[in-house]
C-alpha positions in Angstrom: 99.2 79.0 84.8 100.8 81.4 82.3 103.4 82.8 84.5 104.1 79.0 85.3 104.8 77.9 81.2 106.4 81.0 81.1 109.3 80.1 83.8 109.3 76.4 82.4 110.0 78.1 78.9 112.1 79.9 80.1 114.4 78.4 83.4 116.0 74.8 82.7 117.4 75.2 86.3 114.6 73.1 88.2 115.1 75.0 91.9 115.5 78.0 90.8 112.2 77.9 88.5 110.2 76.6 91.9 111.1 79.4 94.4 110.3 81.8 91.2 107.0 80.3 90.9 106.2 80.3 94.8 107.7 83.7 94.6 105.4 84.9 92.4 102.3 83.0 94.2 102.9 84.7 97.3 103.9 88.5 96.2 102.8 91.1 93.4 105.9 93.5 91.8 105.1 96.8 90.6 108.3 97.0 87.8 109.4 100.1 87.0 111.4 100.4 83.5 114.6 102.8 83.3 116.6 102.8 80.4 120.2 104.5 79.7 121.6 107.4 81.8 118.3 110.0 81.0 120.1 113.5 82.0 121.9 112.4 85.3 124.5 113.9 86.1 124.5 113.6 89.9 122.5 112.7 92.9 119.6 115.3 92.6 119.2 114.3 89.1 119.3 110.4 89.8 116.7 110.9 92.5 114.7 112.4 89.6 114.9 110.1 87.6 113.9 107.3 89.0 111.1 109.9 90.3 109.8 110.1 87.1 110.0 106.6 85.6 108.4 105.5 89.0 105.1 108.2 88.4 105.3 106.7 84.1 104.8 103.6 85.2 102.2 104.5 87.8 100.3 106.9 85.4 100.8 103.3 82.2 99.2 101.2 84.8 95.7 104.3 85.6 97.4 104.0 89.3 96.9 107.1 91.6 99.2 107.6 94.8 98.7 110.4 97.2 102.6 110.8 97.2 104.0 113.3 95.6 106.7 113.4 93.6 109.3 116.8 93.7 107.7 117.8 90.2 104.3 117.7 91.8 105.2 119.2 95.3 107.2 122.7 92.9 103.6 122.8 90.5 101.8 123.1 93.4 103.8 125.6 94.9 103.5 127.3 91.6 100.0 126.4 91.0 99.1 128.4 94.8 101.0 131.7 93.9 103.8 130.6 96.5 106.7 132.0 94.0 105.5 134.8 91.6 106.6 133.3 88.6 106.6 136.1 86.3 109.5 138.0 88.3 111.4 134.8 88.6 111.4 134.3 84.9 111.7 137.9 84.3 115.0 137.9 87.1 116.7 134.5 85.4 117.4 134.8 81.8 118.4 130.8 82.2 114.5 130.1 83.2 113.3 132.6 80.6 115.1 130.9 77.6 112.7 127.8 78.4 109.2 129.2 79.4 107.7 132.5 79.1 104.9 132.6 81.8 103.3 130.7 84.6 101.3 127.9 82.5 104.5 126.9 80.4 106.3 125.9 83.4 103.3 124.5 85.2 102.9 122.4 81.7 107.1 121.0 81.6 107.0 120.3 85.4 103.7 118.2 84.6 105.9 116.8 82.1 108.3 116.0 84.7 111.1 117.7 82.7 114.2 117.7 84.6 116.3 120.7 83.0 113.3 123.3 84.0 112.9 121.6 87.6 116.6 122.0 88.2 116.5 125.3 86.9 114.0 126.3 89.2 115.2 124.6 92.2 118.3 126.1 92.1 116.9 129.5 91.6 115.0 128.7 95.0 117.2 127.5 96.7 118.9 130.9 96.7 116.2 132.3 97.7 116.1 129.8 101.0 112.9 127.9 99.2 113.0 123.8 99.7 110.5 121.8 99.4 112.0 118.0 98.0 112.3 114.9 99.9 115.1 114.0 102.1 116.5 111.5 100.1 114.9 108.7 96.9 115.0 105.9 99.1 112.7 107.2 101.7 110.1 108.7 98.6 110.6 104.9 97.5 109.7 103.3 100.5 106.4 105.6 100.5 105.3 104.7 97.3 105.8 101.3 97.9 103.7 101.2 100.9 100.7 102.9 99.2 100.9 100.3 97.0 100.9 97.4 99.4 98.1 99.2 101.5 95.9 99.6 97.8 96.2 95.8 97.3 97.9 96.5 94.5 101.8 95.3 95.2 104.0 94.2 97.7 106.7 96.5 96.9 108.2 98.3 93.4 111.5 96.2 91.5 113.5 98.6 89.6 114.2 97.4 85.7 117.8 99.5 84.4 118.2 98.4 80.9 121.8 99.9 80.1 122.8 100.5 83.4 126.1 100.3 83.1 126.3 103.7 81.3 125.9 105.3 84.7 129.2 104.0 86.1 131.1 105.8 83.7 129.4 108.7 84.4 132.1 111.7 86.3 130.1 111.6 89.1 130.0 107.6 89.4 131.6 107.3 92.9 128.7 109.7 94.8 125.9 107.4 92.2 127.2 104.2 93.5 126.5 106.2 97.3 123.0 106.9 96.0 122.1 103.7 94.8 123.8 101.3 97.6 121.1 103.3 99.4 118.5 102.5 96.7 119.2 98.9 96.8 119.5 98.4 100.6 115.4 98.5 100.0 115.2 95.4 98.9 116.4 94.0 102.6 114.1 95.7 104.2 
């Protein structure tokens, strides 16, 4: 009934009001809020993004997903002694200047903060250490179908207030790549 006076409030368009209603009678949206352009700078960094907006929104809403995000997959690397942290940060000066020991980083990759993720991720990667997803659409599609399989949503809707900061962006072309990928979900 409320989402009902809501659309009449708010659609004059007759049609289009219906299949919105019977749209929303027959599946449940998980929304996902970005806002602005949030430290991307390329595809790894997009990916991340949205990565950490999706887990916000999951963590607003007291919802737990065995999925794990890239933040959570490098902390528990961490967490199990798989890196020795001390001589990475003692080795890179660029890690050092942001944490001092083990539990600082464990604490900014809990905060999902991209600068120290990408800072150790590259650092790994040199060292021939990977451990992220393929690619954000496939993570996506994974979350999503936790959801659906918890009751709790048919699928995830991605919100970009101020998206079109991210076309101007240098690395726009590659983005556009990314999120063609991204929005091919919604077919599927």
């Amino acid at each position: 009934d409320e989402i009902q006076e809501y659309l009449s409030e708010r659609l004059a368009h007759a049609q289009l009001r219906e299949r919105l209603g019977r749209f929303r009678q027959t599946k449940r949206i998980f929304p996902v809020v970005l806002k602005g352009v949030s430290n991307i700078m390329d595809n790894r960094t997009f990916a991340l993004v949205i990565e950490r907006a999706v887990k916000q929104a999951l963590q607003q809403q007291q919802v737990r997903l065995s999925t794990p995000s890239d933040f959570e997959k490098m902390a528990a690397q961490i967490a199990h002694e798989m890196v020795n942290v001390d001589k990475l940060i003692a080795d890179h000066p660029e890690l050092a200047c942001y944490v001092v020991d083990k539990d600082d980083l464990l604490n900014r990759l809990q905060g999902q903060d991209i600068d120290i993720f990408r800072t150790v991720e590259i650092i790994l990667s040199q060292r021939g250490i990977h451990f992220s997803h393929d690619n954000i659409s496939i993570w996506l599609t994974q979350v999503a179908g936790e959801l659906q399989k918890q009751g709790l949503a048919h699928t995830l809707m991605l919100f970009w207030d101020e998206f079109t900061n991210l076309l101007e962006l240098g690395a726009a072309k590659e983005l556009l790549t990314e999120l063609q990928h991204v929005a091919e979900l919604s077919v599927s």
